[in-house]
N, C-alpha and C positions, 0 to 999 in steps of 0.2 A: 504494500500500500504506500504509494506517494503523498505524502502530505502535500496541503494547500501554504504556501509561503505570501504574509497578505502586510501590507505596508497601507497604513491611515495616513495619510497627509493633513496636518492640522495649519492652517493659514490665519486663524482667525484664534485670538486669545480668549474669548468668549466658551470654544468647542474646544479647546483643547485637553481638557482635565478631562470631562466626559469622553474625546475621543482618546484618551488614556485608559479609562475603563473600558472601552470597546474593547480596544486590543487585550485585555485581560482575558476579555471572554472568550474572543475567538482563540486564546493558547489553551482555554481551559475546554474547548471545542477539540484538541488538536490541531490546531495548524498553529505553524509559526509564525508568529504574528509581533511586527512592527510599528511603530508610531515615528512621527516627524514633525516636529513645532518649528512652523518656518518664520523667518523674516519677521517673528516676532515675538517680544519681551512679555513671560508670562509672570504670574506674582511667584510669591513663596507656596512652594507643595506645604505644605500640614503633613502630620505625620502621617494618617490614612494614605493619603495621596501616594506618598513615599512609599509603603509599605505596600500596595498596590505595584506599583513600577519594580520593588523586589519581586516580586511577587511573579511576573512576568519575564524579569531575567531568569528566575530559578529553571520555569519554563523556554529558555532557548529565545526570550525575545528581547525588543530594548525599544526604547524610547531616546532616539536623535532629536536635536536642533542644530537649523544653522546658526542658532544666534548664540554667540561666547557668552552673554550676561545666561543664559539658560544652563548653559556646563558651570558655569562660574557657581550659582545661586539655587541652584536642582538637584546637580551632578547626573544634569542628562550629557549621555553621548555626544559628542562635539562631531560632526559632520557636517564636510566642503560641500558645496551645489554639486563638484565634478564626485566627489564620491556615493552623494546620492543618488548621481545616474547610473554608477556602476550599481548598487544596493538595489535599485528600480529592477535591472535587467535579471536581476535572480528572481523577481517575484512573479506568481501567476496570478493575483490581483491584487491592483492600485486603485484606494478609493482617497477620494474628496475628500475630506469631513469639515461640515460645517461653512458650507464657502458663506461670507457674507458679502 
């Protein structure tokens, strides 16, 4: 059996905590499941939040931003735009979340 390899793109700081939980769900579905908080500065995780995003590495997944205050102030994953394209070409789905 192939797993589903699935990357949430979060644009909007608004969807990005809830698309955090998304991807929890789908590792706790079986597939490997990634997040991305792009081009934008989210606040402080809380400790649930945090404990969720472990929670999803344990499971083989991770939660990127391109934006350095996010690695800085989260200790999300720090990902370039160029290695997000490589990271894209492994997945068998890319979703949106939350455009506004």
């Amino acid at each position: 059996m192939e797993y589903k390899k699935v990357c949430l793109m979060y644009r909007h700081k608004d969807y990005a905590i809830d698309g955090m939980r998304s991807a929890l769900g789908l590792a706790v579905e079986n597939m490997y499941a990634f997040g991305v908080v792009m081009d934008t500065e989210i606040a402080a995780l809380d400790e649930n939040q945090q404990e969720s995003i472990e929670m999803l590495r344990d499971m083989e997944g991770e939660i990127f931003t391109t934006v350095p205050a996010n690695a800085e102030n989260n200790g999300l994953e720090m990902l370039t735009i160029e290695e997000l394209g490589e990271k894209l070409r492994e997945m068998t789905n890319i979703i949106p979340y939350g455009l506004k």
